[in-house]
C-alpha positions in Angstrom: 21.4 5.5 0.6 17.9 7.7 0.7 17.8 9.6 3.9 15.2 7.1 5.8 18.0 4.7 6.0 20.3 7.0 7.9 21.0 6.4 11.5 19.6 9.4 13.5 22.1 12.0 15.3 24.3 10.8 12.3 25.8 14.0 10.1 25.2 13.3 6.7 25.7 14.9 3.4 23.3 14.8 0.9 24.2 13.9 -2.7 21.5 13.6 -4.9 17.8 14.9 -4.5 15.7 12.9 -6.9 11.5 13.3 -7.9 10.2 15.8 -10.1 11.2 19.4 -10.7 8.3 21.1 -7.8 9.2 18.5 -5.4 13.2 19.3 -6.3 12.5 23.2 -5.9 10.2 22.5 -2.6 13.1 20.5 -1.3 16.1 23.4 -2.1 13.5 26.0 -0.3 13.5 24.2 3.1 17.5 23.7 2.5 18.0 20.3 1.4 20.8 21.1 -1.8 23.0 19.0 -2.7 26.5 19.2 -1.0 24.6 20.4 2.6 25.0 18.7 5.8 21.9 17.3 6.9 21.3 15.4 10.3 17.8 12.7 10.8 16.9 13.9 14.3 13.9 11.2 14.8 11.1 9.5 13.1 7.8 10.1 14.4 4.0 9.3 12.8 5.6 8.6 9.3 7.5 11.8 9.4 11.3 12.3 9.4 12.6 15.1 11.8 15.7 16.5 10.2 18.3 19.6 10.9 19.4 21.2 8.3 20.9 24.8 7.6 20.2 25.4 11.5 16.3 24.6 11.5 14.9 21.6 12.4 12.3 20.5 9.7 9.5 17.5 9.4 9.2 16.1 6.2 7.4 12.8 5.1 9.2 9.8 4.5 7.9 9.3 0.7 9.8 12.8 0.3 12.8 11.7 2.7 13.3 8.4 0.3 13.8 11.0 -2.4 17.0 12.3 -0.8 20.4 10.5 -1.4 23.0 10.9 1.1 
């Protein structure tokens, strides 16, 4: 399911980051690889608050629908 879907406070672990290659290698530079633990903190103006690799990190939900966990 993409990462918008998932309930917040909810550990999940992301399987899949889809979109083209500068989106894919923007993604791996904030953290989000495939096989890391990732946690939706809130949703908040059409952003997604996430945790992952111990940072919290906003990222917008066209770019958080990208991300299968």
């Amino acid at each position: 399911m993409p990462l918008t879907l998932a309930g917040a406070g909810v550990p999940q672990i992301i399987k899949h980051i889809g979109g083209k290659d500068e989106l894919q290698r923007f993604l791996a530079s904030l953290g989000f690889i495939a096989g890391s633990q990732v946690t939706v903190i809130s949703e908040y103006n059409g952003n997604v608050i996430v945790n992952v690799k111990e940072s919290r990190v906003a990222i917008s939900k066209s770019m958080a629908c990208r991300i299968i966990v």
